[in-house]
Every structure is written in C-alpha cells, then in structure tokens.
N, C-alpha and C positions, 0 to 999 in steps of 0.2 A: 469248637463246640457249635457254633453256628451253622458253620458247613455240613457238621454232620446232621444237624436239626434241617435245613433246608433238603438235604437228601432225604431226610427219614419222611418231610413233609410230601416231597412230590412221590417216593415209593408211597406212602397211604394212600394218597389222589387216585394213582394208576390202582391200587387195589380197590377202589370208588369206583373207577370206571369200568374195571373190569367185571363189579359185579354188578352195576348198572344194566350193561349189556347184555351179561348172563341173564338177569332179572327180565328185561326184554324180550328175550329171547324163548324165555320160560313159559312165556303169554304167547306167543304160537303155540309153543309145542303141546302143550298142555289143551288148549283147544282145539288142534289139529286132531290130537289123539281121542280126545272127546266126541268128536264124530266124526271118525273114525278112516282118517287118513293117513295110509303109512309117511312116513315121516324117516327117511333114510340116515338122516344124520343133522346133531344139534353143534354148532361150532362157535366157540368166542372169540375174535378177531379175523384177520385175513392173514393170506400168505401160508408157507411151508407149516406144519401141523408139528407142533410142540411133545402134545402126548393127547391120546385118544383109548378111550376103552368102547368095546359093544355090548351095550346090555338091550339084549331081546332085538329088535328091528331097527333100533337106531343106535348110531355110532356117535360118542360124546365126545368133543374134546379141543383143545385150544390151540390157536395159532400164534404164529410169532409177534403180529403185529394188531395192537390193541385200540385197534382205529374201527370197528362194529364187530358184526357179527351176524348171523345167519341160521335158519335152517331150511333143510333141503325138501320140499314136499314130493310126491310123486302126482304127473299129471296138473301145473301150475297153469296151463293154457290147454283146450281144445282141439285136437284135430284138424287140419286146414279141411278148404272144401269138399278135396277127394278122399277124404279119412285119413288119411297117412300123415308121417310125422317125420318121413324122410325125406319129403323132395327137396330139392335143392333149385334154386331159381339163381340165373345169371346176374338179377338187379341186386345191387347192393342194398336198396334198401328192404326187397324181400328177402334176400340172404340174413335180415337180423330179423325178420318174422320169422325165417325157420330155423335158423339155427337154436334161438329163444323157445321154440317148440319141440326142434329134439329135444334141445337139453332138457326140457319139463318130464321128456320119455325115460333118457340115459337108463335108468335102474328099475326100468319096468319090468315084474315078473310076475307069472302064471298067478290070476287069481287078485292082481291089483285094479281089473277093469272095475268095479264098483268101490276102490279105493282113492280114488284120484283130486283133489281138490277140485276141479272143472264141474266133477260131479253131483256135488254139496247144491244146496239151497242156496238162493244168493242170501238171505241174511245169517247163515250159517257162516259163508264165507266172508260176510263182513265182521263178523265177531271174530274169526281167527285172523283178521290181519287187525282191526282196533285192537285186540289182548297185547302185544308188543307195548305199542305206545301209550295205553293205559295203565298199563304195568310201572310205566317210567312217571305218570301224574300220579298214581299210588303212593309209590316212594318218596316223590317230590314234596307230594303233601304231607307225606306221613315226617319227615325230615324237615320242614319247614314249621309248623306245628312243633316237633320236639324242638326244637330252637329256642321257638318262643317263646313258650311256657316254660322250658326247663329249663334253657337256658339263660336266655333275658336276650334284648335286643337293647345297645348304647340309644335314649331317649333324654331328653331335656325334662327336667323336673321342677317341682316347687320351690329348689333351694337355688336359693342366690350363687350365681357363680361369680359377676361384677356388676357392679356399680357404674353406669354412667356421670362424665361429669357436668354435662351440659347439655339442652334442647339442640337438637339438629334437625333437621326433614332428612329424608332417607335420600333424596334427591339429590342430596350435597357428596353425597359416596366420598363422606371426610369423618374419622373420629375425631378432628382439629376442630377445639373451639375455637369459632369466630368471636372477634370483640362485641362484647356485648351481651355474651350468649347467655339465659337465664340457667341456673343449676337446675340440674333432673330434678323431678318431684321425689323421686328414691332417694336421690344425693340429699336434700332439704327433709325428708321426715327421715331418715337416721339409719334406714336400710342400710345392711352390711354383706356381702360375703361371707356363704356359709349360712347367715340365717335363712332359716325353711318358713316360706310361708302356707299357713294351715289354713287362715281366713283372710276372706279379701269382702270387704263392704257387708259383713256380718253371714259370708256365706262361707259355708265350710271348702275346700279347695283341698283333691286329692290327686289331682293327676295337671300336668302346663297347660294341657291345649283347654281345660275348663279357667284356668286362672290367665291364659292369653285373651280367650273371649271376654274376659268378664272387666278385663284392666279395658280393653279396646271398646266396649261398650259403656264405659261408664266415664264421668267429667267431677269434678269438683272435689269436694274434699268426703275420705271414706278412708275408712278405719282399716287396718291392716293386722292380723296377729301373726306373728311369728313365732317359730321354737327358734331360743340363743342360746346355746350353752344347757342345755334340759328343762329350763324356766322358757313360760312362755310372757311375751312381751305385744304390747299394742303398740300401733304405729300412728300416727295421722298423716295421709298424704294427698296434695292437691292436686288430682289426676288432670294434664294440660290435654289438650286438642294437639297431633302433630299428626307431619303427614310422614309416615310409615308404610313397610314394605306391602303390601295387601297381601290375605291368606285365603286358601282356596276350603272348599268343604272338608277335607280332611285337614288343613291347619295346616297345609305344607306353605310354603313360601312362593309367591309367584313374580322369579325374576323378572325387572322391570316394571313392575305394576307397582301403583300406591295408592293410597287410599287417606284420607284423613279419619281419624278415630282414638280413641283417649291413650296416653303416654305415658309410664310411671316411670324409666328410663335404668334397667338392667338386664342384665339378658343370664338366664337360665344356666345354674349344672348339668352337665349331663348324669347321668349312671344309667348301670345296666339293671332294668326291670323288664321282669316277666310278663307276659301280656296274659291278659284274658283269652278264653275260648271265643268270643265277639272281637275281640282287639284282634288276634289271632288268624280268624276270619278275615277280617277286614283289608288287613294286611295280606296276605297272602291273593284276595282278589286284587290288589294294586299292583301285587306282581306279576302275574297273569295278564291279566292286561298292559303292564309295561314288556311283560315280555312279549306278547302279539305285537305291539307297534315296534320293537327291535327287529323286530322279524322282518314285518315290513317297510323299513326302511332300510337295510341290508345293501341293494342297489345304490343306493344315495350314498352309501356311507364307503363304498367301493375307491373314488379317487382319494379321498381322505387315507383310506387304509392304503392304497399304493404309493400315495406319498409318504408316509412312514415309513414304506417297506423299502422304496428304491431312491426317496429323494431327498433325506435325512430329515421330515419334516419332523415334531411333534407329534407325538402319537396320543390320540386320545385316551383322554382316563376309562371312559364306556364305548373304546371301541372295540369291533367284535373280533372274539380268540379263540384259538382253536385249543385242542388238545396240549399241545408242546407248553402254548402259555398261559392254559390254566392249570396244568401241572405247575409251570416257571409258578405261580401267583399262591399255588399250595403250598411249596418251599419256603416262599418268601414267608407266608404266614406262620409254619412250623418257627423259625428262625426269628420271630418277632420277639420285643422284649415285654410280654404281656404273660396275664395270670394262663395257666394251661386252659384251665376251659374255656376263655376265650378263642385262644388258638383251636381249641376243638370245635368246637361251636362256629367259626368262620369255615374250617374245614367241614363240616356236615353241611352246612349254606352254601359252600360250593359245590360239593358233590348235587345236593336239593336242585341248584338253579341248572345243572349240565342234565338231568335229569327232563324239568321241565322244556329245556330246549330240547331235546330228543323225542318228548313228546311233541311240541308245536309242529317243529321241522315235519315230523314224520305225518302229520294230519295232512299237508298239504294234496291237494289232490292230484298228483303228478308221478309216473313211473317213473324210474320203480320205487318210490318209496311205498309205503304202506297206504298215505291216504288214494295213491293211483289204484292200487287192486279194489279200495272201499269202493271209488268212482265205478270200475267197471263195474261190479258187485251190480252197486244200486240202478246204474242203467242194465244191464240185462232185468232185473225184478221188471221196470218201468216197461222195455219194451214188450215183457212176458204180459205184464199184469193189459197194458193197453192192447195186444194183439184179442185177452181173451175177449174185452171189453165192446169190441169190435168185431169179434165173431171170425179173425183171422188166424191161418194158420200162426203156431208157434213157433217165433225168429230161430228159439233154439239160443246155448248159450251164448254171450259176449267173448267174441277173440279178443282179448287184452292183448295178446301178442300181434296185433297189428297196429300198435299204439309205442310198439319197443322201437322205432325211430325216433320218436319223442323222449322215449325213457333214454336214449345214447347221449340228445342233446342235452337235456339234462343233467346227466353224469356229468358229462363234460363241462357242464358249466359249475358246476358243483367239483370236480375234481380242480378249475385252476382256482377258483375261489380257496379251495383249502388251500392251495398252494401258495396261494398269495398272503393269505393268514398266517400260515409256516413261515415264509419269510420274514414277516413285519413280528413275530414270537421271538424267530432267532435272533433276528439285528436289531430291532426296535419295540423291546417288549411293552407290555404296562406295568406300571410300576404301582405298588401300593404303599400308602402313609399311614 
C-alpha cells in the first residue's frame, strides 16, 4: 500500500507540474494573440512530441519530457543590419546571432510582416513575455492562500503540550537539571499538559505568539486561566527572569541569539489552524522573500550540493531540488502516515512553492529566459524614448539576438546545474519527517 501511495504521490506531482507549465505557457500565448502575433505552435515539455492537434494557426500539444515548455512566436528578433535573416557568418559566436535569427524566420509566410513579435510596442512586448511568469505567481498565490485558510498550516498554540521541570538559560543547550535547579513557575503553579490557556495576567489570549509576548514581558506573580477538562480553572504563577532563545518581529526563533525576559517554563501544542486573510498575507510575503534569498544564494550552496551528489556527504534538509526530487518528496508525502488532507494540502504547497520558483527564476534578467526579452524590451523603449528627447534619429529596434552568446552561457550553466541537482535527487535525495 505504501508503494502504491508514493507512486500515486509523484503521478499527481508530475500532473502539478505539467499543468504549471501549461498554465505558463497560457500567459504568452493568450497575450501574444492579444496583439496580434501569429503564434505557430504552443508546446508542453521538450523533446519528441507526444500528441499535437491544430486548431486555427497554432499547433497544440505535448512532448515526452516534462522538464518546461514553450511557444513558438513568428519574428522573436529583428533583421540583422542588411535586412535579411539568412546570412551566415564564419564566427561562431555570430553563427548563434544568426542562426537565433533564422529560426525567429523558419515559418514565415505571406502577410506575417506586420505580425512579428519585433514589431509590437516595447511595453506590449514586455507584457507578453511577464504573462508566463506571472501566470505561475497567480497560481502560487492562489494555492498558497487555499492552504491556509482551508487548510490550516501545523502552528504552536495556547494549549500546554509539556511542562518543564526546572529553570535553565537556553545557553546551557541541556534539558538536564542541574543540582540545585529551581522548579519552572508552570511546574509550581500546577500547569498541566493539555490544559489551554485562554487568559494570562487578566488578558484574554487567542492565538501563542500573543501569549509568548505577554509571559516574556511580564515578571512576578499573574493569574493564569485555563480550560481543563471543559471547567475553566485559575492558576497563580511566579513569572522568573531567564535568559531565553530571543524572537524576532514575526515571533520566529533566532538561532543563537538570547535575550533575558520573563519565563513560565512549557512549551506549546502544536495543531493545524487556519490562518486569517492578514495571517495569510503575512506568511506568504515571508515566502517570497525566503524564496529571493534561495535564489540568491544558489552559487554558495553549489559545493555543498556536489558533495551530496558525488562525495557521500549529507545532504541538506533546504537544499535545492529539482524536478526528479520533488516528485521523490511528493511520493514520500502521498505515503505518509497522516490524515489525507494533510497529505493534500502538503502536496498543493509543493506544487504552490515550484510555481513561485518558476516565477522568480524566470524574472531574472538573463536570456533566454523571460526576464532577458523584459531587459531588451525596456532598453529599446529607453533608447527610443532618449533618442526622441534629444532630437536624434531613431536607434530602431533592440537586437536581443546579439545577446544569444550570453543566453548559450547561460543555458549551459543552468543545464550542469540541473544536472548536478539530478544526481544528488537520484543518490542523495532529501528526505522528509
């Protein structure tokens, strides 16, 4: 049964991702066709072509391997100097300026010269290459958001989950009482496991990070009410001074930091609660944001993931995966021993966060991805708008295809990176708990 749940997990995934892509994919073409660019063919994945239908000017249809996807515009670059779109140049690196500029030609026919992407406005043409990747922050949000609300995200609560039994500093990194140690002020006013605290120093208390604050800001002795058992009960307890892990604005924990501030000595249930539209909010800009600094630290995190891959090291819990193993990571969640909608609701969070990376990656301003054609876009506007500004003739469009030496390096550095992520998936995956 397992086996079959970890397959049934990563088939879902791969149906996640494939409609990802499509969804992607949807946000060209739809804006392409919107002003008014033939558009030859929309394709989901790479490689030998699955099944394909033609309806009207564009051909639909999927490939074998579900690694992105594409579609084909007519006219992607401009004309080299001499108008034509055939020469051919001895240098290798102008041989990938024109070859990049046939191809933009291949399916030119009668009556596509005022069809041509080249042709468009440049903020016309930055709206059709941003719709892809915003297509994917749509969904992301939109998926991230149903999570939260519908689903619940696991959070620490008001209800007791243990009892401490003695004062420690957090600096001692020991649950081991030392001789001598005074008992927690929870352990001495009668606190239990399981009891929910509802008030703390006569203030009402609905959510931990307001009853974290309020135990860490306050000293002495303050009245506690609890639900036990459906009766609710008063506590007295002598809140001590200790020195504790320090919290940061959102209430997360900041390893290695401490702070002194008041001590009642238990730590939190978790359960799964649904967040607010502000909760909701909130959380979802902390991912965004954690996920730009994943982005950028990608380089850094390079030897670490080569040593997983080839030098049997540990592989990190947050280090980064590719397709193979976040499929492997969807399996493993199908096959978990937890309620189903849990299992669903991790699997929609994954599909959500492959999403947002599809979008970040694809912002960057580098050929060929998406945010490279935004760049050339906005510098042809720039040099347009500054030529009229100055009374000079007009540059005339931006050859992005004299930029496809850069977009090769790129590829390439982006093809062993997958590849190196492939390996450290297949021998050294990550593993979830």
């Amino acid at each position: 049964m397992t086996e079959l749940m970890t397959v049934l997990g990563i088939v879902v995934f791969f149906l996640g991702l494939l409609f990802s892509i499509a969804w992607h994919e949807l946000g060209h073409l739809s804006t392409a066709k919107l002003f008014g660019i033939r558009v030859p063919q929309y394709m989901v994945g790479f490689g030998p072509t699955i099944w394909s239908r033609r309806r009207g000017e564009t051909e639909y249809g999927i490939k074998a391997l579900p690694l992105g996807g594409y579609i084909r515009m007519i006219g992607m670059f401009p004309p080299g100097d001499d108008g034509k779109v055939t020469a051919r140049s001895t240098s290798p690196w102008r041989g990938m300026i024109e070859d990049a500029r046939s191809a933009a030609y291949e399916e030119l026919q009668p009556g596509d010269e005022g069809r041509m992407f080249y042709t468009r406005k440049p903020w016309k043409r930055v709206i059709v290459m941003l719709a892809g990747p915003f297509m994917n922050l749509i969904l992301a949000v939109a998926l991230f958001a149903g999570v939260l609300m519908g689903f619940g995200v696991s959070t620490p609560t008001t209800t007791v989950g243990s009892v401490g039994d003695c004062v420690v500093p957090a600096s001692a990194n020991s649950d081991t009482c030392p001789k001598g140690a005074k008992d927690t002020p929870a352990e001495t006013a009668g606190l239990r496991a399981g009891d929910k605290i509802i008030s703390f120093d006569g203030r009402p208390m609905q959510d931990w990070g307001a009853l974290q604050r309020a135990i860490r800001d306050s000293s002495g002795t303050v009245a506690i009410g609890v639900e036990r058992g459906g009766k609710e009960v008063t506590l007295t307890a002598d809140v001590v001074r200790n020195e504790v892990t320090r919290i940061d604005g959102d209430g997360d924990y900041v390893p290695g930091e401490t702070e002194k501030a008041g001590f009642l000595g238990f730590t939190p249930a978790s359960g799964i609660v649904k967040q607010s539209p502000s909760q909701t909010a909130d959380r979802m800009g902390d991912i965004v944001v954690d996920g730009v600094e994943r982005l950028i630290e990608i380089p850094s995190r390079v030897p670490a993931l080569w040593g997983a891959a080839f030098q049997g090291e540990e592989r990190e819990a947050d280090s980064p995966m590719g397709v193979v193993g976040a499929a492997r990571v969807g399996g493993d969640v199908f096959a978990l021993d937890a309620p189903p909608e849990q299992r669903v609701a991790f699997m929609l969070f994954l599909v959500a966060g492959f999403n947002l990376s599809l979008f970040l990656f694809n912002m960057l301003p580098l050929l060929p991805l998406d945010g490279g054609h935004v760049a050339g876009a906005l510098w042809e506007s720039i040099r347009r708008h500054a030529a009229r500004v100055f009374r000079r003739p007009d540059p005339g469009p931006f050859d992005v295809a004299r930029l496809m030496p850069v977009a090769y390096v790129v590829a390439g550095v982006f093809i062993c990176f997958t590849l190196l992520v492939l390996v450290a998936d297949l021998f050294n995956p990550v593993r979830i708990n």
